[in-house]
C-alpha positions in Angstrom: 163.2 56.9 175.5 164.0 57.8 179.2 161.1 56.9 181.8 160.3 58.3 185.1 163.2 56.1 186.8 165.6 56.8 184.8 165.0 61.1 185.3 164.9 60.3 188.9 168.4 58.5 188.3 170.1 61.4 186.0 168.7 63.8 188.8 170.1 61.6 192.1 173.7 61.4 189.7 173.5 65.4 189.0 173.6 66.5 192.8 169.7 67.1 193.0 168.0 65.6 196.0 164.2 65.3 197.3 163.0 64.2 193.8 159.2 64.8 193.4 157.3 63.9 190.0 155.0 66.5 189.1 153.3 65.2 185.9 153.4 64.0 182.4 152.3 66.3 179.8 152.6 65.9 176.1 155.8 63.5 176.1 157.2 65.6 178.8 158.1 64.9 182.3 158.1 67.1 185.2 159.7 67.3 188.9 160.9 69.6 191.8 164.1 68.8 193.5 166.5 70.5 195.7 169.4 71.4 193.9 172.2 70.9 196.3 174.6 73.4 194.3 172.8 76.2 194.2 171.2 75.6 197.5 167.5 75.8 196.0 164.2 74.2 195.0 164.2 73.8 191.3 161.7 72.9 188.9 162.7 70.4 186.0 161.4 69.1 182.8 162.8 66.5 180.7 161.6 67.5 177.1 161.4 65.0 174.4 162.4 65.3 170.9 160.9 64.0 167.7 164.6 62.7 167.0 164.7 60.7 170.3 166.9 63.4 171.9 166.1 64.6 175.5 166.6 68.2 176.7 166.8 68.6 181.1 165.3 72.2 181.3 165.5 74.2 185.3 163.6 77.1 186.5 164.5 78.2 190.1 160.6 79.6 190.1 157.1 79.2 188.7 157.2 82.4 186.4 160.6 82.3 185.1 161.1 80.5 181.3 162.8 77.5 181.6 166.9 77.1 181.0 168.3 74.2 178.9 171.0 72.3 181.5 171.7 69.5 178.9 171.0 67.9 175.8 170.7 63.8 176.1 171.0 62.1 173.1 169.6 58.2 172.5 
């Protein structure tokens, strides 16, 4: 199972910068970051699967749903 570090690391490797962790809620973990890309604050959340898998999840603000970037598998 990933761990704080290791979303920090897929972030710093996936062109995000200014990491900040939010919370941990229900299995899942939460940051903002500055996604160098697209120029913007984003809001991320690593959501964790019964099967071990991991989905990365990006809003660009508070009140918009959440999109799926990636699926990580164990």
């Amino acid at each position: 199972m990933l761990d704080i570090k290791n979303c920090t690391d897929y972030l710093e490797g996936n062109y995000f910068t200014d990491i900040t962790f939010i919370s941990e809620d229900q299995g899942n973990i939460y940051f903002t970051a500055y996604d160098e890309d697209e120029d913007q604050l984003a809001y991320i959340m690593f959501q964790f699967m019964n099967d071990d898998s991991c989905f990365v999840n990006m809003k660009y603000a508070e009140n918009e749903p959440y999109m799926t970037l990636e699926q990580l598998v164990k």
